[in-house]
DOMARVEX-157459 format. One record per residue (C-alpha): z negated, x, y; residue in one letter. Coordinates in steps of 0.001 Angstrom, whole numbers, padded with zeros to 6 digits, always signed. Each point is the difference from the previous one (the first is absolute). Layout:
% residues N
ZXYA...
***
This chain:
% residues 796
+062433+212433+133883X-001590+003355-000744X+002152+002678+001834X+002006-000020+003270X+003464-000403-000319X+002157+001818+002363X+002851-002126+000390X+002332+003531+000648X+000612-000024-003726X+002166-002737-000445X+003477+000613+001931X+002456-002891+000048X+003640+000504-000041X+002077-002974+001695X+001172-000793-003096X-003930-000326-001199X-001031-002080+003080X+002806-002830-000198X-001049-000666-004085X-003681-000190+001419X+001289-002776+002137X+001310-001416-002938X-003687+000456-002275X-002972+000411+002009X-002329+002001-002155X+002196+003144-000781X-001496+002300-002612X-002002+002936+001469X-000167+002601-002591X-001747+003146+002543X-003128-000217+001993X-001253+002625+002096X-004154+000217+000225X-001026+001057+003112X+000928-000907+003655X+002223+002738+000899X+002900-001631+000212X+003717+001952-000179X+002480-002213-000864X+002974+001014-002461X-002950+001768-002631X+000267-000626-003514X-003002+001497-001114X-002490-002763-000512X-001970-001964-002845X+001432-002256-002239X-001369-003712+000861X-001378-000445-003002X-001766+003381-000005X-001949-001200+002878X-003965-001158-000309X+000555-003071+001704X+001748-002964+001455X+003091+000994+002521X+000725-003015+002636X+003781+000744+001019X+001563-002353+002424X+003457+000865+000512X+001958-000256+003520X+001889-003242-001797X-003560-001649-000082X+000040+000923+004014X+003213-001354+000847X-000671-003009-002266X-002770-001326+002302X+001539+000436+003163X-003470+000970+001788X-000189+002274+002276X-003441+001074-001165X-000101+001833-003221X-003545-001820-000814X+001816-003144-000694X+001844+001354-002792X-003240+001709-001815X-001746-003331+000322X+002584-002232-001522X+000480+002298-003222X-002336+002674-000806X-002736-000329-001916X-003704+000339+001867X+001437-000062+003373X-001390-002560+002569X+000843-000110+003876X-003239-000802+002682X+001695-001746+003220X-002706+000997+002133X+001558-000139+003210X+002501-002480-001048X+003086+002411+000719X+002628+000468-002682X+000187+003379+000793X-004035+000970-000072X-000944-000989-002963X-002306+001723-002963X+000770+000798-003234X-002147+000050-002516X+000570+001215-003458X-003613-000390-002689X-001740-000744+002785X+000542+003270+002477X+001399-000439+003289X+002848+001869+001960X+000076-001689+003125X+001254+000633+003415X-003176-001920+002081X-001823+003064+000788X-003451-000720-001531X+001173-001098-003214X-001804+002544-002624X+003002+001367-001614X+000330+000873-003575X+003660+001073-001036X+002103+002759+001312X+003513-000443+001061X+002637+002767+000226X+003475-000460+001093X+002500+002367-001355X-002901+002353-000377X-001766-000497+003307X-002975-001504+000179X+000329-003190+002326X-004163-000782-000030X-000799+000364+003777X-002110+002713+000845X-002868-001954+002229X-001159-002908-002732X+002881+000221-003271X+001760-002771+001034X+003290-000820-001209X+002669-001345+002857X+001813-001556-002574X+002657-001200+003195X+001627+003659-000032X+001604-000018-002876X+003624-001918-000406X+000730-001695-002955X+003218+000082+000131X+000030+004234-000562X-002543-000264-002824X+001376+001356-003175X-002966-000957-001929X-003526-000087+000141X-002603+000972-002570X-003580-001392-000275X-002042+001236-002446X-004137-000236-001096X-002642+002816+001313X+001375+003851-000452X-001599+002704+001565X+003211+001879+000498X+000326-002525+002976X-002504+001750+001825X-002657-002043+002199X+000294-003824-000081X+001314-000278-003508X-003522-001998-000718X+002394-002651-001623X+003569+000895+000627X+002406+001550+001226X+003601-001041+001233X+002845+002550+000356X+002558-001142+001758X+004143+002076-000439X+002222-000923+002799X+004024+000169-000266X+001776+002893+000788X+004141+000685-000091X-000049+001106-003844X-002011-003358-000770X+001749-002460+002019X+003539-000232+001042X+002029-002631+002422X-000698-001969+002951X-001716-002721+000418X-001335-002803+002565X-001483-003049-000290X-001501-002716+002786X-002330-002473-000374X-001649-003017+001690X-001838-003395-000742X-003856-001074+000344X-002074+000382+003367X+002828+001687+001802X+000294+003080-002255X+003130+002081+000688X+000717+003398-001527X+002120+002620-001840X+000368+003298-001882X+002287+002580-000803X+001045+002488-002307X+002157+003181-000523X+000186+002137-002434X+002364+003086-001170X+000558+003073-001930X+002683+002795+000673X-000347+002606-001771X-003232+001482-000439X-001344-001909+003221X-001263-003578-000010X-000315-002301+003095X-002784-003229+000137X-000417-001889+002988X-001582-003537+000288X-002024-002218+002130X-000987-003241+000598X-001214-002401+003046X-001973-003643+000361X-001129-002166+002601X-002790-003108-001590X-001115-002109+002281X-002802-000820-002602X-001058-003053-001372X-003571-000516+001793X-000629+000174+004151X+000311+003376+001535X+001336+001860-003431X+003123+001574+000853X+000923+003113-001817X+002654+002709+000046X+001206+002955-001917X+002448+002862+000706X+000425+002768-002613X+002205+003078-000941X+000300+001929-002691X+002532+003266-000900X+000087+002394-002522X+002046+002797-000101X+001022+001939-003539X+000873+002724-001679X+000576+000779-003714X+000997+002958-002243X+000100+000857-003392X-003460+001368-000377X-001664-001513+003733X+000058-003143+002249X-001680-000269+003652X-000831-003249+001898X-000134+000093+003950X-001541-003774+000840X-000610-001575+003116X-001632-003399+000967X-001459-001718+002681X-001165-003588+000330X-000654-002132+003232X-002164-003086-000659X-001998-002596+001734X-002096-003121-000969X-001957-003150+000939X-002604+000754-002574X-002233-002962+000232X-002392-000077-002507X-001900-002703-002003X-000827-003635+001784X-002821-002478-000220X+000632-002391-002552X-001153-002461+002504X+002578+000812+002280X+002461+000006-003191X-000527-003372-000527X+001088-000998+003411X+003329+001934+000063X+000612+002747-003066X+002019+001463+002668X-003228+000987+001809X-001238+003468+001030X-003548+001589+000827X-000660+002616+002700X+002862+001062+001472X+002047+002357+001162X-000041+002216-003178X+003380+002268-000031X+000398+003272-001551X+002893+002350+000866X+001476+002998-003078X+001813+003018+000415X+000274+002924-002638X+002569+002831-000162X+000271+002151-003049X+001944+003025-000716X-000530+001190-003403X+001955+002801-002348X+000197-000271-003524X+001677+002060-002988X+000078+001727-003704X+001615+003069-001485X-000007+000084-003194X-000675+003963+000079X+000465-000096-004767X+001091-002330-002194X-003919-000675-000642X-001245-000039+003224X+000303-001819+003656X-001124+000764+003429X-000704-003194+002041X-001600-000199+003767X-000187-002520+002712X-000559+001090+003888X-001006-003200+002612X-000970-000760+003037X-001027-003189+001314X-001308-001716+003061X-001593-003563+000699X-000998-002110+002806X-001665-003338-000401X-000951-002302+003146X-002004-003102-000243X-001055-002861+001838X-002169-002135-001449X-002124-003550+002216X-002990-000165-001827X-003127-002692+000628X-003591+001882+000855X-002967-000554+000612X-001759+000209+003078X-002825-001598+001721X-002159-000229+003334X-002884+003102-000488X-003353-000992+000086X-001841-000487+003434X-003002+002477-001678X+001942+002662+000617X+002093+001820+002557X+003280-001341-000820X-001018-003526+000289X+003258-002320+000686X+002074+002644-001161X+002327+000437-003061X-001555+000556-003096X+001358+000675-003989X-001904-002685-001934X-002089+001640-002401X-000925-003036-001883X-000857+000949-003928X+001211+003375+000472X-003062+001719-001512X-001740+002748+001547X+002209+001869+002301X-000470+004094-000009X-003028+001518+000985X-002248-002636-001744X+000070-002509+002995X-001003-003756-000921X+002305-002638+000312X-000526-000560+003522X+002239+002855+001160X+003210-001988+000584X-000600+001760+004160X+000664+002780-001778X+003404-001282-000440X+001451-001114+003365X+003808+000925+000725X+000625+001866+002636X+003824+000397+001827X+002392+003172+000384X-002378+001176+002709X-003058+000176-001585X-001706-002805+001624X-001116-003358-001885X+001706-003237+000170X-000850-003295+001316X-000205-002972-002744X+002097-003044+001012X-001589-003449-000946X+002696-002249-002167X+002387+003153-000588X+001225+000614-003239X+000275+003632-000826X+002290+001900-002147X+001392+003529+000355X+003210+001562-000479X-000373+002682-002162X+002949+003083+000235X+000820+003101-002412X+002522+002325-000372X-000325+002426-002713X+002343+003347-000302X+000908+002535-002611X+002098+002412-000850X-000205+001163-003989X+001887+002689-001325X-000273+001764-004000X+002159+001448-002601X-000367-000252-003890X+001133+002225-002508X+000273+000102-004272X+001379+001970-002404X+000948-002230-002888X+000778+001994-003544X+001371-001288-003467X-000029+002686-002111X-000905-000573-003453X-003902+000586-000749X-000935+001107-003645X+003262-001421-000832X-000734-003361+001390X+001745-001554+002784X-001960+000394+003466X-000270-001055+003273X-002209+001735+002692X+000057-000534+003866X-002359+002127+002417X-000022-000602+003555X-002091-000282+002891X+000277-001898+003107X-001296-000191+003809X-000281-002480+002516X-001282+000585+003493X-000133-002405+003038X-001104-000113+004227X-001210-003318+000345X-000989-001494+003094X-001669-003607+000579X-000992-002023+002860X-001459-003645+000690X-001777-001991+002533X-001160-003609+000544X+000876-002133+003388X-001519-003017+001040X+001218-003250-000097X-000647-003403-000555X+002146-002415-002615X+002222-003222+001301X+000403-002338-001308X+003108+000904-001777X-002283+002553-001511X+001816+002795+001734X-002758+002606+001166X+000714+001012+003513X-001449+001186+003353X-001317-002650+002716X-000366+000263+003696X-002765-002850-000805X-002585+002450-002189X-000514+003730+001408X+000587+002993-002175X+002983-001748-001768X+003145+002158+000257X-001634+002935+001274X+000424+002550-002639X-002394+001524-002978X-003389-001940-000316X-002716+001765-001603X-003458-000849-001686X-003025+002142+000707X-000779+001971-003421X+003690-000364-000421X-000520-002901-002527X+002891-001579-000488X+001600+000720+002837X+001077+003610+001423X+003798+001452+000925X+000639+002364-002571X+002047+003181+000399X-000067+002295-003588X+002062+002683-001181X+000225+001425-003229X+001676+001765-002703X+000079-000334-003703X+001451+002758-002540X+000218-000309-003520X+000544+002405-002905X+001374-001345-003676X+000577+001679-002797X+001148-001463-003630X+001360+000898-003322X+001001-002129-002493X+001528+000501-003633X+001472-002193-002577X+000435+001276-003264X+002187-001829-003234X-002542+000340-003318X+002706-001339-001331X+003252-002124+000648X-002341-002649-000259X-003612+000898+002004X+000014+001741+003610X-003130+001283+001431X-000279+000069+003773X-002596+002088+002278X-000159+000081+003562X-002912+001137+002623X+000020-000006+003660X-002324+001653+002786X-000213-001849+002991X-001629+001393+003094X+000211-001641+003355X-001743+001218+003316X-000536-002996+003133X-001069+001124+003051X-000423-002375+003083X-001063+000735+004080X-000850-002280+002557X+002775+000338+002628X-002024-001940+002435X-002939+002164+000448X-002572-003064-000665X-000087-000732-003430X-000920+003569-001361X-000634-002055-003763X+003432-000051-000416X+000103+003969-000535X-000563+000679-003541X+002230+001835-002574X+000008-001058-003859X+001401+001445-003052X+000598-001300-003364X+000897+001631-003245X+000477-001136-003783X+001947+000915-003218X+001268-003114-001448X+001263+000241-003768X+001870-002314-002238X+001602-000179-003206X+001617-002080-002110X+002032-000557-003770X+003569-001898-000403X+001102-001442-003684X+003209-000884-001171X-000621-003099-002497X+003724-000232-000378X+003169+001748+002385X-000224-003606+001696X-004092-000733+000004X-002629+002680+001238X-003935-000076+001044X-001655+001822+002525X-003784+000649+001242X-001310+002512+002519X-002504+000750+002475X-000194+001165+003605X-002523+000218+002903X+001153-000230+003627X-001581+000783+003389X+000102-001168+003584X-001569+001684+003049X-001708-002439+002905X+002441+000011+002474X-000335+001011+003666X-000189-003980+000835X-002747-000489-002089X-001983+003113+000381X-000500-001034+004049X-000569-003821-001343X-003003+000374-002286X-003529-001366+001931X-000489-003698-000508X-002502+000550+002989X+003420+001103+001997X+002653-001801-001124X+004020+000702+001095X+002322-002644+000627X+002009+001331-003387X+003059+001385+001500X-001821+000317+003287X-002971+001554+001144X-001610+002991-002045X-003672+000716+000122X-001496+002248-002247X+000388+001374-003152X-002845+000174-002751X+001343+001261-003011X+002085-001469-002248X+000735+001487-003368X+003219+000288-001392X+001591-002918-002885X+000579+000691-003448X+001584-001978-002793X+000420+000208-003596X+002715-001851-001695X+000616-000402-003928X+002823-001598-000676X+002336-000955-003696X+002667-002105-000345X+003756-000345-001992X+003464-000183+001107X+003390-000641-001736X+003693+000148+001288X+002455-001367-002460X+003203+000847+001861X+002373-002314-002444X-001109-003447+000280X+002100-002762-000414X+001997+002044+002839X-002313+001331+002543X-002961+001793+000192X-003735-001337-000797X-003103+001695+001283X-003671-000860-001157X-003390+001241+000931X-003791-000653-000527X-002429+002311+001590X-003941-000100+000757X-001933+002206+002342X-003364+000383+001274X-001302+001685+003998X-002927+000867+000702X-000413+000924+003489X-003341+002154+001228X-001088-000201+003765X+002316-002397+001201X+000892-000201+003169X+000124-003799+001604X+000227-001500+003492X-002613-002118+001068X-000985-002822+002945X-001842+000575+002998X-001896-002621+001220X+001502+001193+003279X+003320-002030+000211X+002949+001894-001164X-001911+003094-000348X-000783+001505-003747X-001150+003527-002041X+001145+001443-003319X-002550+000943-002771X-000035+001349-003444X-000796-002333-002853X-001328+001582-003193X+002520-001344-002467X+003106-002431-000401X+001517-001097-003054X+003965-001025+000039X+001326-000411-003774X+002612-002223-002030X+003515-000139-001656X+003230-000796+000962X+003266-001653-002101X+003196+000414+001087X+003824-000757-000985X+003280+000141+000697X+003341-000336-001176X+003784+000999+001528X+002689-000912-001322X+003880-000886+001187X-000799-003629+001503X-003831-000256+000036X-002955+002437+001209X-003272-001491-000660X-003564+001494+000672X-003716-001403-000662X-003027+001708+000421X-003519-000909+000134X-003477+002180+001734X-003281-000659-000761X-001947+002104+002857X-003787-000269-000549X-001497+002066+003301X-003768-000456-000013X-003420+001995+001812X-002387+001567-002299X-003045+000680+001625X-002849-002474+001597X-000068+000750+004175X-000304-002032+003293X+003211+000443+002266X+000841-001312+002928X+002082-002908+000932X-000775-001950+002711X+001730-002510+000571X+000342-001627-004081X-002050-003241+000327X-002129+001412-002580X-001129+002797+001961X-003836+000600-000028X-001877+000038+003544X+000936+003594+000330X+003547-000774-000537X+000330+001518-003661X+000829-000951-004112X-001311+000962-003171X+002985+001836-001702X-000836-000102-003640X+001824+001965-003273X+002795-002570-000949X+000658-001613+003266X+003736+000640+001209X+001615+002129+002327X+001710-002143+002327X+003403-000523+000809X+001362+000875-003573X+001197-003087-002595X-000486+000165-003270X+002593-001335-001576X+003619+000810+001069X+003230-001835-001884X+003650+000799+001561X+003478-000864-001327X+003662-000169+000762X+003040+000047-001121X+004065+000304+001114X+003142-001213-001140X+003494+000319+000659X+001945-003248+000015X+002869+001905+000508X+001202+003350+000577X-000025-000505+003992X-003505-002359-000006X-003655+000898-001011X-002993-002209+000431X-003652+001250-000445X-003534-001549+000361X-003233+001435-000157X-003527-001288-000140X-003525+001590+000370X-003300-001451+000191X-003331+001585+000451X-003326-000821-000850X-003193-001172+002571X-001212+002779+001531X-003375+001293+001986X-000632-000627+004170X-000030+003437+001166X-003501+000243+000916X-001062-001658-002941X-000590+003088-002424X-003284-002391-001218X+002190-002773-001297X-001439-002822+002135X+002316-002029+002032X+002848-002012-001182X+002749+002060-001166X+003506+000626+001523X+002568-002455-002445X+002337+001625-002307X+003274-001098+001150X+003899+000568-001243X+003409+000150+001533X+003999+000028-001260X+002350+001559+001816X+004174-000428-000445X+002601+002298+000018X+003706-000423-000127X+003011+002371+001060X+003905-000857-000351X+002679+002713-000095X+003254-001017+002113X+002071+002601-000343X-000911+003988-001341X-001248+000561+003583X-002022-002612+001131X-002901-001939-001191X-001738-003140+001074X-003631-000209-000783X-002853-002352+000565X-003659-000286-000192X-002664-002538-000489X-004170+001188+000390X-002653-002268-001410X+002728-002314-000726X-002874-002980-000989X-002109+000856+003148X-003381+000668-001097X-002534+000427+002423X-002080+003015-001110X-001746+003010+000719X-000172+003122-001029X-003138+001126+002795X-002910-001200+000918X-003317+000819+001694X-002978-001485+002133X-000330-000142+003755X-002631-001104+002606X+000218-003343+000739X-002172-000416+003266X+002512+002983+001362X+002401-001799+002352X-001148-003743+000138X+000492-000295+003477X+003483+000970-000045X+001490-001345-003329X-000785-003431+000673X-000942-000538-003344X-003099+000093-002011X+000104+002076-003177X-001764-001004-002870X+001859+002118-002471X-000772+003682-000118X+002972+001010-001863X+003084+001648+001940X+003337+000288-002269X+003675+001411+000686X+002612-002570-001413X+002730+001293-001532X+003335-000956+001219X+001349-003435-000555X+003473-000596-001793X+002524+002105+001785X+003907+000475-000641X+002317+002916+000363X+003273+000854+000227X+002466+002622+000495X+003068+001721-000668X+000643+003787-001631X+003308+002367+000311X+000661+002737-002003X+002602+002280-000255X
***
């Protein structure tokens, strides 16, 4: 999983894509290295010439699962891959492959970079990933693969490349409609066609889930087109896609509240509304036999709006001072504030309305606020190579230069109103308590709580070579550097909050290098090296003072430095194909690797609720190995892999996290070498397998399970842990005529009642209000009980 695979290389004919119906691990002889994706190439590396392990899921392996979130498919079959419900929301999950996140909660620290047909799809304000953008059903394949510099920023652990269909890679038309579990309804289709030298792709796909817990509706509406053209010597892409989504993101609940109903919620509302548009050109011209021209042109915009109910707390002010019987932010165990004041400061604190004036405390009320963002960009780049493979000292070569740049206007803007919570939990205004309902609240010294209105703009500079050279028709040699400079600059829109102005830049060279072996033509080795870098994004930059924490995703504050992540991976393993056995095709691979990651960047707890800070770490540790097989044949396609994913700290510090039970007085652990990273299990095992009764009717199963796991907010290793859990999933389709095809679907088919999230909360926040008194500090997100699907598909 060593270099970036741009899925461009590997056109289908129709011919080609109805035998990978028929065997769903086709051989995949050409890999391209880098991101710059242009599909109909030929000029890549041989798999087995490549310094790593390549994890190729095919668009079969989408259509197989019936999902309309790609995640689902990753999880089920690849090796390393786990999925974080946080917000318990099919579509807003995280992935994580060896332990680094790409996740669309803004917050998340991020750690792999994700291109789509040579774009790159991290957001510009924080690197998340909005996974909900892309559609499934137009993936031609996706490509996940271990650190690589060539990736650019983010690669810390990965990389995923992602090739969408086009009219010379897809041909036909097709729909399909689905229904079944808590009221989900939806569909997608597909058209595809080449005349001539011009190709045609059109597809997209709607749903409407009602969602299994209160108040978790969610929606989707995507679109995706590609336009082609192809030569003899050249071939040009003109894409378009757009995406209109919405969700009742929820979040993790009380597992006191769990026990009561699992259907149960926290703080509500919480709903957060997607669009993206995207207009990207791609192409080659192959200007000699040895050597290709390819370039990608994009622009892109965002705009993110959420709403989010959230518990706080306030209190009356002390009668010492001149806010007595006002509103005050508790400031209990919060340390000494800025400016060196003792801890009897909380008047410091007291929350003032829109108009500037402070607000009356209300005996009995129970406060909450209702916390609102909206975040806005518009990205636009262009990439470029030059790929050669002339012959070098008579040995067979491979070279690619290129350089890239990505620019962005970014614009973000948050506030906090009043409220108090029902007892429904929904967080509201009331005519009973003044101030509620009123519009953007706002702490003195802007702790915690201050409208927010920032503007920014990020450009960044890439530039990369990389050469693989054949020793022999047995050993391959493969070289590759990257410079990576990035320049952040933020301004206070507002005119209050003058911190926020800063500008940043970041720069590194990141090398790597590695050796393939052929043992035999079916059995080779591998082992290489690379180094990868990440810049602090704009998100955490403003989020870095403990002493003035943000809600994460909401309010910025300041912005002490942060230094830029680095990681180092080694990494070794095997692989064989043996494409004659007993009839099919059978795939094996071992692999080990080791990360070291220096100044990490993590999110931590405020003791103000809801509110948190980012902070280097001096070292993290994320190493193991990973089995894998799988075998296609005629009637049966197995697979079984199995990830061992040991993510640890390395260094001996005090952090903060306030509210794990274990928490000293000033609301902090003692992280020692050896404890582990949370949120990441060890030990991952996945299987399935297909077979065709008869020609018309196929029947799959699958089954994953995952090891305990880490509270986050328990990086010291001292609370209970989250349970490993497991889940098997069905899958069944029946062909009634040529045309049309029955399908169904069955998810966590033994209903297991598990979680893949966790954390801590405050348990004195809302007793008023709940009605119930919370012993346990631990707040989960279940995963979704069993749930059945069904649908029909039409082809012609």
């Amino acid at each position: 999983m060593w270099f970036a695979l741009s899925a461009g290389v590997a056109s289908l004919s129709a011919a080609e894509a109805i035998a990978q119906s028929a065997t769903a691990l086709p051989e995949i002889e050409v890999i391209a290295t880098t991101p710059v994706a242009s599909s109909g190439s030929t000029r890549g590396i041989a798999r087995d010439m490549i310094p790593g392990t390549v994890e190729t899921v095919t668009a079969r392996e989408f259509e197989r699962q019936r999902s309309f979130n790609l995640l689902n498919t990753l999880q089920a079959r690849t090796p390393g891959v786990s999925l974080n419900d946080v917000q318990g929301s099919e579509q807003f999950q995280d992935l994580r492959y060896r332990g680094f996140a790409a996740s669309p909660l803004p917050g998340t620290p991020q750690g792999i970079a994700v291109y789509q047909n040579g774009v790159r799809i991290n957001e510009a304000f924080g690197d998340s990933v909005n996974w909900d953008f892309i559609p499934p059903v137009a993936i031609n394949r996706l490509d996940l693969f271990s650190s690589n510099p060539i990736f650019g920023l983010n690669a810390l652990g990965g990389a995923v490349n992602i090739e969408m269909k086009n009219g010379f890679t897809w041909q036909g038309f097709e729909t399909q409609i689905q229904g079944g579990s808590f009221g989900r309804f939806g569909g997608s289709m597909q058209y595809g066609a080449a005349i001539g030298d011009w190709g045609l792709y059109i597809a997209g796909d709607g749903m409407r889930n009602d969602g299994w817990r209160f108040q978790s509706p969610s929606e989707i509406k995507r679109f995706y087109g590609d336009l082609g053209y192809r030569a003899e010597s050249s071939e040009f892409h003109l894409i378009g896609a757009g995406a209109w989504n919405s969700f009742g993101v929820i979040g993790p609940t009380p597992v006191d509240l769990l026990r009561l109903n699992e259907r149960s919620i926290y703080t509500w509302p919480q709903t957060t509304r997607h669009e993206m548009s995207l207009v990207a050109l791609n192409g080659r011209v192959d200007v000699s036999p040895t050597w290709t021209i390819q370039g990608t042109a994009y622009v892109r915009t965002f705009d993110q709006r959420h709403v989010d109910g959230n518990d706080a707390e306030f209190e009356r002010c002390s009668n010492q001072s001149s806010f007595g019987g006002r509103l005050c932010l508790e400031d209990d165990g919060f340390g000494v504030p800025p400016g060196g004041r003792t801890r009897a400061f909380r008047d410091q604190f007291a929350v003032v309305g829109p108009n500037g004036a402070s607000l009356p405390f209300t005996p009995g009320a129970t406060y909450g606020t209702v916390d609102r963002t909206r975040t806005s960009a518009t990205s636009y780049g262009g990439s470029l190579q030059a790929t050669s493979t002339e012959t070098l000292l008579g040995h067979k070569n491979t070279f690619i230069l290129g350089g890239s740049i990505d620019g962005a206007d970014y614009s973000f803007r948050s506030g906090s109103e009043l409220g108090v919570i029902y007892p429904n939990l929904f967080v509201g205004p009331s005519a009973a308590v003044p101030g509620t309902g009123t519009g953007p609240i706002r702490s003195f010294g802007n702790i915690g709580y201050a409208p927010v209105d920032l503007r920014g703009t990020n450009t960044y500079f890439g530039l990369f070579a990389t050469d693989t050279f054949e020793v022999t028709d047995r050993l391959a040699a493969t070289f590759a550097v990257r410079l990576n400079s990035i320049q952040i600059d933020t301004r206070d829109a507002s005119g209050v909050a003058p911190e926020l102005n800063a500008k940043n830049s970041f720069t590194r060279a990141n090398p790597a290098f590695g050796l393939t072996y052929k043992l035999t033509p079916e059995v080779s080795v591998y082992g290489g090296y690379a180094e990868a870098n990440r810049a602090p994004t704009p998100l955490e930059l403003n989020c870095a003072d403990r002493n003035r924490p943000c809600l994460l995703e909401n309010a910025l504050v300041a912005d002490p430095p942060l230094q830029q992540v680095v990681s180092r991976t080694f990494e070794a393993g095997l692989r064989s194909t043996v494409t004659d056995f007993h009839g099919g095709t059978l795939r094996f691979k071992a692999g080990a690797f080791r990360t070291a990651v220096e100044d990490d960047i993590i999110a931590l707890a405020s003791v103000i609720q809801g509110r948190g800070f980012y902070a280097n770490v001096p070292s993290t540790l994320r190493q193991g190995a990973e089995l894998s097989a799988e075998y296609a044949g005629e009637q049966w396609q197995l697979y079984a892999n199995y990830s061992f994913i040991d993510a640890t700290f390395r260094f001996t510090g005090a952090i903060a996290s306030p509210n794990n039970p274990a928490a000293d007085d000033d609301g902090n652990i003692l992280v020692r070498p050896g404890h582990h990273i949370p949120l990441i299990p060890r030990h991952q095992v996945k299987a399935g397998l297909e077979y065709a009764f008869t020609p018309a009717w196929r029947f799959g199963i699958e089954l994953a399970a995952f090891s305990s796991q880490r509270f986050a907010g328990d990086e010291a290793n001292l609370a209970r842990v989250l349970p490993a859990y497991w889940f098997a999933n069905l899958r069944t389709t029946y062909q009634v005529t040529p045309n049309i095809q029955v399908f169904g679907v069955v998810n966590n088919l033994f209903d297991r009642r598990y979680a893949s999230y966790g954390t801590f909360f405050e348990r004195s926040a809302i007793p008023n209000a709940a009605g119930v008194v919370f012993n346990d500090p631990r707040t989960i997100t279940l995963a979704q009980p069993l749930s059945v699907y069904g649908g029909v598909k039409i082809t012609w």
